[in-house]
N, C-alpha and C positions, 0 to 999 in steps of 0.2 A: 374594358380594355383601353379605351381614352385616355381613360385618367393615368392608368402606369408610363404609358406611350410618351404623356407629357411629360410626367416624372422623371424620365429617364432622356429625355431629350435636355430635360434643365439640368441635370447634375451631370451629364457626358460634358456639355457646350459649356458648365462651370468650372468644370475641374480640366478640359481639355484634353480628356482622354481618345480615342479612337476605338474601332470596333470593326470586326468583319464575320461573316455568316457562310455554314457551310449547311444547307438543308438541304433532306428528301422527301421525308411524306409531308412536309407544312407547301410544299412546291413553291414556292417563294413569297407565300403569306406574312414569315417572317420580316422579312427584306420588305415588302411592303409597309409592313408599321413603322420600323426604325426609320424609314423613309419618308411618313408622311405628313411631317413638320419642317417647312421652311430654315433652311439652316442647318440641315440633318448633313449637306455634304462637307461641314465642318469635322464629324464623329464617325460617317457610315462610309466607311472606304471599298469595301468590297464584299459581293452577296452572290454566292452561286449557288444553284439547286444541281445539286449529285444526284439525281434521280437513279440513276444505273451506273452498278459496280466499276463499268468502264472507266466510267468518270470519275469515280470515286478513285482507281488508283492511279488512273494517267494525270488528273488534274490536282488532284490532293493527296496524291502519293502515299494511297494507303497500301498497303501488302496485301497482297491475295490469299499472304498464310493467314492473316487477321482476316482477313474476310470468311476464309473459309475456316477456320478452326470456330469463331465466334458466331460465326452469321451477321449478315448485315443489319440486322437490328440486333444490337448490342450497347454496352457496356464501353469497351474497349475502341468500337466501332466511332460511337459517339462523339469518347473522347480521341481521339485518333483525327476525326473531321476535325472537331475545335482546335487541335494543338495544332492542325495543318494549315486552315485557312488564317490563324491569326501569324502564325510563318510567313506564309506568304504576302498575304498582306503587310506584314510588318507592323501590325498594330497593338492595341494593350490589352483587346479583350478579342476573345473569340466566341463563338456558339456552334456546337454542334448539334443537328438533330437529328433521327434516325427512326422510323417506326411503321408500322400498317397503319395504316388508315381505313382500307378496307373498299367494298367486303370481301376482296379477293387477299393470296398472300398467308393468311392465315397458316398458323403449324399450330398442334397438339398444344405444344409450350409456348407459342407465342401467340396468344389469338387479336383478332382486332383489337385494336384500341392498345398494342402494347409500344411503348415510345420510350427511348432511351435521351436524353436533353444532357450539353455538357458545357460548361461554360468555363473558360479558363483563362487566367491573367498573369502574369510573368512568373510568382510563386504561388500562384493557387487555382486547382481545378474541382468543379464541383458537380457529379454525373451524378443524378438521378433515373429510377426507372419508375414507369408511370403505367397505367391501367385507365383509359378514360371510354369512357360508354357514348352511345349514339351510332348517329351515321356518317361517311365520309368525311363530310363539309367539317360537323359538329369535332371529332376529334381530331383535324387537322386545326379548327379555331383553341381548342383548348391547350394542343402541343404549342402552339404558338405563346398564346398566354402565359403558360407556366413556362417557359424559358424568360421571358420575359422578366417575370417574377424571379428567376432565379440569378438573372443580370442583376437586376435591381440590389439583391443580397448581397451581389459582390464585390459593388459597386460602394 
């Protein structure tokens, strides 16, 4: 994970774009990488972890009919945090993430390890949904990663 971390620190600080983060099940793992390069407060403008729906619509103004018609690990969800926090912040990229981590949480349809990832730029959003195996720690490390990965792409 190093090595994207760098990558992604040299091509933001190259091309001088900005970024801002809206996470729940990474609990601010994310925010910690983008952060952990000297120089990062060039690109990383703002990181909050939405843990609870509260937050989710008082601070990132999502709707509670998205919340509830989709459930908060979604799709729509996802993209809904990215398009909000890069709003707010005002910047060029956003991320959104959403997912169980476990082992509680858990529905029928959505079991551990289900993670919805969004990343979005003034004309382009890109939501993935994802299935990652392990425990807690282990699919909150790999939610991270593959957002990361999917900055990277749209970058």
């Amino acid at each position: 994970m190093e090595n994207i971390v760098k990558q992604i620190h040299k091509i933001l600080l190259k091309i001088g774009k900005t970024i801002a983060v809206a996470e729940s099940c990474t609990g601010g793992l994310l925010c910690g990488l983008l952060t952990q390069n000297s120089g990062s407060s060039a690109y990383f403008i703002l990181g909050v972890v939405a843990y609870n729906n509260k937050v989710k619509k008082s601070i990132l103004g999502i709707s509670a009919s998205l919340l509830k018609k989709n459930g908060t690990v979604s799709s729509p969800v996802a993209r809904a945090m990215a398009k909000s926090i890069r709003k707010i912040a005002k910047t060029d990229f956003g991320i959104g993430v959403t997912g169980i981590a476990g082992p509680s949480g858990k529905t029928p349809s959505k079991p551990v390890g289900t993670v919805f990832i969004s990343v979005t730029a003034k004309n382009k959003t890109i939501c993935k949904k994802f299935h990652f195996t392990g425990n807690r720690l282990s699919v909150r490390k790999k939610s991270a990663s593959k957002a990361l990965e999917l900055l990277k792409a749209l970058l």
